[in-house]
N, C-alpha and C positions, 0 to 999 in steps of 0.2 A: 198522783204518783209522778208523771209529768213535769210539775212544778218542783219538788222535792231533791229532782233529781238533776233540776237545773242552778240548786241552788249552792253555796260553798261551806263546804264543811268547816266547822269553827273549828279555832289551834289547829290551823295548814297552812300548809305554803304549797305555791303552784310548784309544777315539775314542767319542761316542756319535754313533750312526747318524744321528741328526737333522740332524747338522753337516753332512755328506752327503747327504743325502734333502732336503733343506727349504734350506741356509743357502749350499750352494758354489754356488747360479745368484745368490742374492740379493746374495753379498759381493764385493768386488771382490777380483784374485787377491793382491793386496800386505796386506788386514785378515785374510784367510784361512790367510795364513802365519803372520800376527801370533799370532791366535788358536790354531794348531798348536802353536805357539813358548814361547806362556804355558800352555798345556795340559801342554804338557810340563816346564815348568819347574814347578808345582803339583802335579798330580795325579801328573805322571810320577815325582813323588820323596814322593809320600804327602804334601805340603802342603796346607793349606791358601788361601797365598798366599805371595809369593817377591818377596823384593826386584829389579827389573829396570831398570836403568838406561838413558836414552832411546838414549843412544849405541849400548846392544846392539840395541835392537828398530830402529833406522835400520840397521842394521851385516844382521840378519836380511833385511830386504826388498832392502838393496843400494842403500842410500838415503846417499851423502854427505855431503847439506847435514841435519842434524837435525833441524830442523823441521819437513820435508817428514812425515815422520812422523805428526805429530800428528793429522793430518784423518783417516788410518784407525784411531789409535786412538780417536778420536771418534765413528767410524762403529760399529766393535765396543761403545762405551761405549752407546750409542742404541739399542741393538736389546737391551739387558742380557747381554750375551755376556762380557762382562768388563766388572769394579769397578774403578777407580783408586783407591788408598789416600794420600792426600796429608798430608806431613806438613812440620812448616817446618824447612829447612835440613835435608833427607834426602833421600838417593833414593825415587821414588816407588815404594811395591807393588803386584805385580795380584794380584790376583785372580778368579775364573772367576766369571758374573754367575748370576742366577737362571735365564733362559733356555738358558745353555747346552747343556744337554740335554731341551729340549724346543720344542714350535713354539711360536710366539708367537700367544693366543688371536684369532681376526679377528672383527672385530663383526660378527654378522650383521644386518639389521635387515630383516627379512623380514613382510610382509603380515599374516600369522597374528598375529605378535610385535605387530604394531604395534593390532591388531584386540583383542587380549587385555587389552593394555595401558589400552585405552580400556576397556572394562569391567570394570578393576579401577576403571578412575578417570575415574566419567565426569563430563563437562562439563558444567550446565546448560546449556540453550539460552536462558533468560531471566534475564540479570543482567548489567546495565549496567557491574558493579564487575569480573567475572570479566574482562569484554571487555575493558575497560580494560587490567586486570592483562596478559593475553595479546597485546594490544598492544604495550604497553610492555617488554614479554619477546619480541616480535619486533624491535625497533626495535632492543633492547641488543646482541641477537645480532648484528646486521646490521653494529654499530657496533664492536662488537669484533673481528667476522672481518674488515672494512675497514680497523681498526687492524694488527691482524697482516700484513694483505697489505702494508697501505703500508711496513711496517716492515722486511721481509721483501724489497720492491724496494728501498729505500733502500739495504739494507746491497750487495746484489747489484751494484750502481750504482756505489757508494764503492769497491766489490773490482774492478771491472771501469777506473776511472780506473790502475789501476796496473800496471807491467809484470808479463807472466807469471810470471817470476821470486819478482818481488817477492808475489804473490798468496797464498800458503801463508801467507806469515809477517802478511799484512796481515789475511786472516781467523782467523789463531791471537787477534791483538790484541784483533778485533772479538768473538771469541766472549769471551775471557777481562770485557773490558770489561762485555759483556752481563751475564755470570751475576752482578755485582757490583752492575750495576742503575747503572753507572755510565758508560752508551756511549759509545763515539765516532760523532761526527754528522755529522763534514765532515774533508774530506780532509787539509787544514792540521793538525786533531788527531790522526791519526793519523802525517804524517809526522813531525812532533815529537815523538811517542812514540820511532818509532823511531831520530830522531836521537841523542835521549836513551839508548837502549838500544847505541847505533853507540858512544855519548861514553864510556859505561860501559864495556861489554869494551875498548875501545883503555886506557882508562886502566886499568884492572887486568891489560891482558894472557891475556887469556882469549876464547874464540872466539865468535861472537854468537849460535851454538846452546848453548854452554852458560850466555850471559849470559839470553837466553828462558826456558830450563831452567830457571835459578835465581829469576827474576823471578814466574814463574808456580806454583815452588814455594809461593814465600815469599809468593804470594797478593796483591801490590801492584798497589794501581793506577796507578802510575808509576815510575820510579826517576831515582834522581842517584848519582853519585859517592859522594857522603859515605858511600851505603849500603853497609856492611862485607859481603865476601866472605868467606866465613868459611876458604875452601879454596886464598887465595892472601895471600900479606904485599903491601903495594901501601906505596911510597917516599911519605911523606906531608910532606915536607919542603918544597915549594914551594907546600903549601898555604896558608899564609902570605903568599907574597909577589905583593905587588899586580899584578893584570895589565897588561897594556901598555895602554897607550891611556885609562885613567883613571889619572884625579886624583891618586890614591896615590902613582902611578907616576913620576911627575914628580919631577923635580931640586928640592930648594929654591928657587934662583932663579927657575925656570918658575913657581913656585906661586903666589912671594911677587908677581912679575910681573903676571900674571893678575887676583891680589887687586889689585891697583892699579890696575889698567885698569875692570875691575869697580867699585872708588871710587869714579873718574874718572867714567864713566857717570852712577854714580848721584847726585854731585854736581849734573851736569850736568842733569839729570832734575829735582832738585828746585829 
């Protein structure tokens, strides 16, 4: 019985206990599959990391629209439970994070700790310059956590102007934007983003979870048309001809027209 029980079930892969004891109250049940899912596809086959395409890890949780996706594997990314491997013009890889098999250490900051601390390093009580110094080391603090908060409501603010729907895809924008140190600040930039990203997939013909996909691959902080897809041919023949409703566009007579009444004017004028 003993022996039986020390032995490994065939078609398994390990779990460490942590993920269980510590991580299944913390995760939500859609990043907890995610994390099963990449576990299995790495460790369950002796890798180290494993190419996974977004479509399957939305396709695992039962997720249609793609994007929706993305905020749980940001949440597993945040807590080091899985690495995203990004490379340009490739499927993304995971791989399993530092944490994954362990808790994540909590800061204690306890009475003792803080009492210790002082008599490694203590203060004088008399110096106009320390005072100063510790002043201006309270004030920066104060100034910085105010910054973060404001910054922190702004974006919440900008995501909450827009339909439910629309929400996933308008915080993927705002986070991508952030990490480039390149934000969006107001809501007009963000829906022009993704008019631009709407304008993209219809003219290449390709669906606007995998025009995100690709976008955020390849690391941009905006796109247009001209930018080549590397995974479809796209009819480039009408890029040439002048749109409707300008200048170009116009008949000879219209133009030469135009040009004369414009003369006229400026005759008139001078």
């Amino acid at each position: 019985m003993g022996d039986s029980m020390n032995k490994f079930i065939p078609n398994s892969f390990q779990v460490p206990n942590v993920l269980v004891d510590e991580y299944i109250t913390k995760l939500s049940s859609q990043s907890f599959k995610l994390l099963l899912f990449i576990i299995r596809k790495t460790k369950g086959w002796q890798k180290t990391k494993d190419t996974i395409s977004t479509t399957q890890l939305a396709k695992v949780v039962g997720l249609k629209m793609i994007r929706k996706v993305y905020p749980y594997i940001a949440e597993l990314e945040a807590l080091n439970l899985i690495k995203v491997h990004k490379s340009q013009g490739k499927t993304n890889q995971y791989s399993l994070g530092k944490n994954f098999d362990k808790v994540v250490p909590k800061k204690d900051t306890t009475q003792k700790e803080t009492s210790t601390q002082k008599e490694q390093y203590p203060v004088p009580k008399k110096s106009s310059g320390t005072s100063t110094q510790k002043e201006h080391s309270t004030k920066d603090t104060i100034k910085t956590t105010n910054k973060k908060t404001i910054k922190e409501i702004n974006k919440e603010s900008l995501i909450e102007l827009f339909f439910d729907d629309e929400k996933p895809l308008v915080q993927i924008l705002l986070d991508h934007r952030e990490q480039m140190k390149k934000p969006l600040e107001t809501e007009r930039a963000i829906r022009m983003l993704i008019k631009k990203i709407e304008h993209y997939a219809a003219e290449w013909e390709i669906s606007l979870d995998d025009t995100v996909d690709f976008w955020l691959g390849e690391n941009w902080m905006s796109i247009d048309v001209s930018y080549d897809y590397p995974f479809r041919a796209r009819d480039r023949s009408g890029d040439d001809v002048p749109k409707k409703g300008t200048v170009d566009a116009m008949s000879e007579v219209k133009r030469q027209r135009i040009k004369s009444e414009v003369q006229e004017l400026q005759q008139l004028r001078g």
